[in-house]
C-alpha positions in Angstrom: -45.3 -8.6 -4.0 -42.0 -7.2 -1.9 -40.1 -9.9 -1.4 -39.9 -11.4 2.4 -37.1 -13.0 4.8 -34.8 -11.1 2.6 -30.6 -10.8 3.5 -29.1 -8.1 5.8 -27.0 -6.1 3.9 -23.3 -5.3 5.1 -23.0 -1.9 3.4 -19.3 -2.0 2.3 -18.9 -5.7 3.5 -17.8 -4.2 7.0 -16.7 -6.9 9.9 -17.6 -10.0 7.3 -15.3 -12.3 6.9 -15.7 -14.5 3.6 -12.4 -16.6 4.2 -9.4 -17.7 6.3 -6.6 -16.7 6.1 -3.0 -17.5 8.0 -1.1 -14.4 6.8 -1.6 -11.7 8.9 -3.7 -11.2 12.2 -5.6 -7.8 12.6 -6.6 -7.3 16.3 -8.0 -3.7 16.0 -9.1 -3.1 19.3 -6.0 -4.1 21.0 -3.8 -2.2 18.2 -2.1 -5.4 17.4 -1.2 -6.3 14.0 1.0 -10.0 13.5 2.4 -11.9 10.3 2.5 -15.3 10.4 2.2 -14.8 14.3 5.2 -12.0 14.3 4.4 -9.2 16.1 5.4 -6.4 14.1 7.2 -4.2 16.5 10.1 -7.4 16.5 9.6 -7.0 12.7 10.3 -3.7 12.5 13.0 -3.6 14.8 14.7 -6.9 13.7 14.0 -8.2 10.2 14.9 -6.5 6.7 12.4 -6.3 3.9 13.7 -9.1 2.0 13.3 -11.1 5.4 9.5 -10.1 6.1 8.7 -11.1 2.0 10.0 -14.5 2.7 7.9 -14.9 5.8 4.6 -13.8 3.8 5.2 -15.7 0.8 6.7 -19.2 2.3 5.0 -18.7 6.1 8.0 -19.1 7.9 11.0 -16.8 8.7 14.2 -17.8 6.6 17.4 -19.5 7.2 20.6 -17.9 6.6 20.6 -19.4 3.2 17.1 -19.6 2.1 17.8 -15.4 2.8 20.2 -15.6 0.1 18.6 -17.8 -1.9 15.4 -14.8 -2.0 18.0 -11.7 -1.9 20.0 -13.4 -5.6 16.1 -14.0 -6.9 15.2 -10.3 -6.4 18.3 -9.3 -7.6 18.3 -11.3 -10.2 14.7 -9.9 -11.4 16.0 -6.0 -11.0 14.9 -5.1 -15.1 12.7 -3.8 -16.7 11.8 -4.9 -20.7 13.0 -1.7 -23.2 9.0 -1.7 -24.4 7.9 -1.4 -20.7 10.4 2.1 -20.2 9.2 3.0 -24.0 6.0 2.7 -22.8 6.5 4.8 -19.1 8.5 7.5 -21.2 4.9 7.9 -23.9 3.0 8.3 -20.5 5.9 10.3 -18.5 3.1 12.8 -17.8 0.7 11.2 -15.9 0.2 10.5 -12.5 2.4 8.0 -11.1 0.4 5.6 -10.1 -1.5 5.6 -13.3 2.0 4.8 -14.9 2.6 2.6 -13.0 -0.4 1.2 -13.3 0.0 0.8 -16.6 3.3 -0.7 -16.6 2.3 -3.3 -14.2 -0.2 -4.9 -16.7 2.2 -4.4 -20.0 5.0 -6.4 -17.8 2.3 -9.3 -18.1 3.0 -9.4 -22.2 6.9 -10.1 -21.1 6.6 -12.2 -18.2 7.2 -16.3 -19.4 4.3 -17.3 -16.8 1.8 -15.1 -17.0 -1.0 -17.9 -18.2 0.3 -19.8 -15.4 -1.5 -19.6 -11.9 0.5 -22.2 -10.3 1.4 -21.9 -6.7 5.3 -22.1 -7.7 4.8 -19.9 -10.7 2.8 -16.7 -8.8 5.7 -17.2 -6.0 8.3 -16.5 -8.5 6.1 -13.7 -10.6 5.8 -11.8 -7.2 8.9 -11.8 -6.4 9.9 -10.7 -10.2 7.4 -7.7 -9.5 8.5 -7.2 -5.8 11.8 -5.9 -8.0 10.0 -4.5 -11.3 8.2 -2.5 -8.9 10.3 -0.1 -7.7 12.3 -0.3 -10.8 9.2 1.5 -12.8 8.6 3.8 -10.4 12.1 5.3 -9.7 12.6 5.3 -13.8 9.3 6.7 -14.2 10.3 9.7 -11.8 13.7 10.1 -14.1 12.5 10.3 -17.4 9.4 13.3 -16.1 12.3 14.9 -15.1 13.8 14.1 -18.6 16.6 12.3 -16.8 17.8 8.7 -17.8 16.5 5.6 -15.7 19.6 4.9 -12.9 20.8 1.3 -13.3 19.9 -1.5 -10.3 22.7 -2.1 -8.3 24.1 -5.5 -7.7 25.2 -4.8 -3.9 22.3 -2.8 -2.6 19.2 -3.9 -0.8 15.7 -3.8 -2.1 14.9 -0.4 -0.2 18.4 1.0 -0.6 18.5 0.1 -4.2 15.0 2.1 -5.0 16.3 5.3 -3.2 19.8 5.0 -5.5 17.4 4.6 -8.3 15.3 7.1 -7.9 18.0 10.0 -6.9 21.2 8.7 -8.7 23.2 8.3 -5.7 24.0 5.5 -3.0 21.9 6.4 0.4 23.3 6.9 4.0 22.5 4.0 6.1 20.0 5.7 8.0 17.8 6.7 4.9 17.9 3.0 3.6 17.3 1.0 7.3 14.1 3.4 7.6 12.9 3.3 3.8 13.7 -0.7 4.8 11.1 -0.1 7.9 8.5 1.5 6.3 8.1 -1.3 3.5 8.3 -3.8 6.1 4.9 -2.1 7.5 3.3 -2.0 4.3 4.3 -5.3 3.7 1.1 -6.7 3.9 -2.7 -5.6 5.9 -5.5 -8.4 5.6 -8.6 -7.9 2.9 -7.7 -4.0 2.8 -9.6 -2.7 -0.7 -6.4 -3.3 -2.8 -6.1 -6.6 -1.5 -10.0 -7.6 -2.0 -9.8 -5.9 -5.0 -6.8 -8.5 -6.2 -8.5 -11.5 -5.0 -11.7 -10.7 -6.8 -9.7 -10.9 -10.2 -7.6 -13.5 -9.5 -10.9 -15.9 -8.5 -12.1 -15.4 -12.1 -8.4 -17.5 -12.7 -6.9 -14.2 -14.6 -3.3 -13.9 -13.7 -0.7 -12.3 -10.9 -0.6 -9.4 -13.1 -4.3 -8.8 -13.6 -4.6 -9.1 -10.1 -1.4 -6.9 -9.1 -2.7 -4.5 -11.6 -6.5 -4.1 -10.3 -4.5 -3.6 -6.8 -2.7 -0.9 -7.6 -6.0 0.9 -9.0 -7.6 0.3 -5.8 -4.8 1.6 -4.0 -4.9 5.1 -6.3 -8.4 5.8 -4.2 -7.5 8.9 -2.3 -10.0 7.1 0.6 -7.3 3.9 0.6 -3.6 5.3 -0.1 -4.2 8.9 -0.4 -3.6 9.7 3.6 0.0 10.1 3.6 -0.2 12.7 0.8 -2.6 14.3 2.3 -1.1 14.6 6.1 1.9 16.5 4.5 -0.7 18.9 2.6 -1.9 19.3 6.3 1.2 19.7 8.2 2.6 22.6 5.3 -1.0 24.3 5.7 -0.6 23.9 9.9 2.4 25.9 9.4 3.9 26.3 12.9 2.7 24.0 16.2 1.1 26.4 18.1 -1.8 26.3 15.1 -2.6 22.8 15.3 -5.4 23.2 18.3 -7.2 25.7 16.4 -6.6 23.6 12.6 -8.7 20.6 14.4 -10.8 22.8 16.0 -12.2 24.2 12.8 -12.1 20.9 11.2 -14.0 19.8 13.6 -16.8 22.3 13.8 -17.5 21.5 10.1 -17.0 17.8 10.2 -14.3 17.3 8.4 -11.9 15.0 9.0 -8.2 15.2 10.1 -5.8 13.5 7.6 -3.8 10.3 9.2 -6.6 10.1 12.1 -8.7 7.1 12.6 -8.7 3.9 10.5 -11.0 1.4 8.9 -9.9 -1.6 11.6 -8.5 0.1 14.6 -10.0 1.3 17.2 -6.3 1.8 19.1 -3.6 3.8 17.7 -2.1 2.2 14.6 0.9 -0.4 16.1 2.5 0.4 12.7 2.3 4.3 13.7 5.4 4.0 16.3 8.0 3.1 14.2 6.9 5.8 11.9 7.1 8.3 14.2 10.6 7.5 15.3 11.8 7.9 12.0 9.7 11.3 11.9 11.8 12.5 15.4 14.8 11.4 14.3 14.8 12.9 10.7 13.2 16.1 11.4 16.3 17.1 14.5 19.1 15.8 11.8 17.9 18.1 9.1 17.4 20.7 11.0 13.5 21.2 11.0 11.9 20.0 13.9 8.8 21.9 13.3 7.1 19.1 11.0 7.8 16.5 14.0 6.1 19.2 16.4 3.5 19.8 14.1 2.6 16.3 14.1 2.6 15.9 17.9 0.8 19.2 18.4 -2.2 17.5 16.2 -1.8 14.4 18.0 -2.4 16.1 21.3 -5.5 18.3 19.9 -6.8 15.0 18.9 -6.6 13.6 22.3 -10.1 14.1 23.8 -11.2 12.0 20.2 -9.1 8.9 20.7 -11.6 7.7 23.3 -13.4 7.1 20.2 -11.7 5.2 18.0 -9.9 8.1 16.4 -6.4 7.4 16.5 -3.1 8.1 14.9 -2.4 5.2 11.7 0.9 4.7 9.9 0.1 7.3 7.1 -0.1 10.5 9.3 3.6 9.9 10.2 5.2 8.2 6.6 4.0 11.2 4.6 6.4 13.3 6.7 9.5 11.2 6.4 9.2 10.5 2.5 9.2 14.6 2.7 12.4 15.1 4.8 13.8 12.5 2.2 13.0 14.8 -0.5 10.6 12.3 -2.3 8.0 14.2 -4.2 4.3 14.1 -2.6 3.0 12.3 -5.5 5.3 9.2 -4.8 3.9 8.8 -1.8 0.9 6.5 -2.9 3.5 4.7 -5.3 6.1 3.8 -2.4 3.0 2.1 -0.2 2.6 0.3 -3.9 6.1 -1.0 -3.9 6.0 -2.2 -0.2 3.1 -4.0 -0.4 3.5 -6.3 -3.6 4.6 -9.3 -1.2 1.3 -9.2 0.5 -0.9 -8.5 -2.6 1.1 -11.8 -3.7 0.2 -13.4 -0.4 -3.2 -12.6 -0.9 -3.5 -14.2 -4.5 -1.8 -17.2 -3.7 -4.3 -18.1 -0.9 -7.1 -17.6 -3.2 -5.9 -19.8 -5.8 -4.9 -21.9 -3.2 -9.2 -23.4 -2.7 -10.5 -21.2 -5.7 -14.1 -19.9 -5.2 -15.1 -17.0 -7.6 -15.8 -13.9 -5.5 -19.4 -12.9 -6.2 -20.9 -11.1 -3.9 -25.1 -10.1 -4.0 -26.9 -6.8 -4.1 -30.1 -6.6 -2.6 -33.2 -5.2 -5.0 -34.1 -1.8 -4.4 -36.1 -1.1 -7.4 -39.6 -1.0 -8.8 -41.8 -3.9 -8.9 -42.8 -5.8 -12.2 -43.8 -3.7 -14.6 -45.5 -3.8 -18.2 -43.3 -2.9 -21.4 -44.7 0.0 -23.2 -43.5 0.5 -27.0 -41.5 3.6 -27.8 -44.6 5.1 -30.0 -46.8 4.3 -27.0 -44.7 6.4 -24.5 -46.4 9.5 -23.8 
């Protein structure tokens, strides 16, 4: 007998909400997007990374000295354990998030509090990985280039020291303030897939790194970090402004979508997509190739008559383009939202383990009814 009065399913567990949170408000019809009640245009404009961590992890903006207090912790966690960069140089060839991946959950055999989930202990293990982080990806980048890992600097801050790491040389100011900016955005979304994906591990009461670890394969999805890559693919096949009506025009007719357009939670443009596209404007007239900062806008205006819809520019169709004009290869795209967002993947942990409840969702019985065994010799 079908069953009766049966649940209504929420294909993909679209606008549920299976807890509370304080962390970050998500208003995607207005295009508004707060930490801890910060709007994050004064974020981006105002605070450092090391600033915004502090507000995600401790829920308050810091003093003067409880900044330094963070800044010497982070600096303080900037290594990486010889076995960890044996085991990135064995896997050199692989994609880099799957080393880093990888690395992630082999940092849990090193770490003295991995077994312990308490609310003191995951602060300090995220902040150890906020710094391990970018440490395994830049050295990861050196050795498939069979160049030796570049030593952490002492003076530099957390974005500035992964751009000296991974190219072996101090940055300008401007490269560091917007590398600065663009963590800052990433810093943290709401129940985004990684972040589910990290709370649904750590409810079981398996550890930071676990959780960090199942984040970062979530993350890998081309359909959850893959849009930045992808937008740069775009622009290079684009080619020259005046091609961009006719590029969505085509995509279009065959239903296919156009990379950095449209998002998940927002129905206005991204509020994270402004300070993106600054950088883009900026970057693209100082190097001397405004074309990818046309291109961009040329799309942007094709995809006009669509915004009425909900399709709108996010943060990835303009962050793909400035990791570019910084010479970062495409493949360290993904990686680099990785590195940004390990504060709020921490966030996100601690809240859970905060009023535990193991994440276990239903699935609703599609399949035949009752039926009788037959014996293997009895199947015809």
């Amino acid at each position: 007998m079908a069953a009766t009065n049966q649940p209504e399913v929420h294909r993909g567990l679209k606008d549920l909400c299976f807890d509370r949170s304080p962390t970050t408000l998500i208003d995607g019809r207005a295009g508004d997007l707060r930490y801890r009640g910060y709007s994050i245009h004064d974020l981006a404009v105002h605070s450092s990374f090391e600033e915004v961590a502090c507000l995600l992890l401790d829920g308050e903006l810091p003093t003067r000295s409880e900044l330094d207090a963070f800044d010497a912790a982070l600096k303080a966690s900037r290594s990486l354990p010889g076995s960890v960069l044996d085991i990135i140089r064995r896997v050199k060839d692989a994609h880099p998030m799957d080393v880093l991946r990888t690395a992630v959950s082999a940092l849990a055999a090193f770490d003295p509090e991995t077994g312990d989930n308490s609310p003191d202990a995951t602060r300090r293990k995220g902040v150890r990985l906020t710094s391990q982080v970018p440490m395994i990806v830049a050295a990861h980048h050196r050795l498939r280039r069979n160049e030796e890992p570049v030593p952490a600097s002492d003076e530099l801050g957390h974005a500035a020291n992964f751009l000296h790491m991974l190219k072996g040389e101090a940055p300008s100011s401007d490269a560091a303030s917007l590398m600065d900016t663009d963590m800052v955005l990433h810093a943290e979304h709401g129940s985004n897939a990684s972040s589910f994906a990290a709370r649904v591990v750590v409810s079981t009461d398996a550890n930071l790194h676990a959780a960090i670890t199942a984040a970062i394969a979530a993350l890998s999805g081309p359909a959850h970090g893959g849009a930045a890559e992808n937008v740069m693919h775009m622009a290079r096949e684009i080619g020259d402004p005046s091609e961009a009506a006719a590029y969505v025009k085509a995509k279009r007719k065959a239903r296919q979508p156009i990379m950095g357009f449209g998002h998940r939670v927002y129905r206005a443009e991204d509020p994270r997509a402004r300070h993106m596209r600054a950088g883009v404007k900026r970057l693209s007239e100082e190097m001397g190739q405004p074309h990818w900062y046309e291109i961009l806008q040329a799309l942007v205006e094709a995809m006009r008559p669509y915004s009425r819809h909900g399709v709108n520019v996010n943060v990835d169709f303009y962050a793909g383009v400035v990791y570019y004009l910084h010479g970062i290869p495409e493949d360290l795209f993904v990686p680099i939202f990785a590195i940004g967002r390990i504060p709020g993947w921490t966030v996100q942990a601690m809240e859970q383990l905060e009023n535990n409840i193991l994440i276990r969702p239903r699935l609703l019985y599609t399949g035949p009814e009752a039926r009788e065994y037959v014996p293997l010799d009895e199947r015809g």
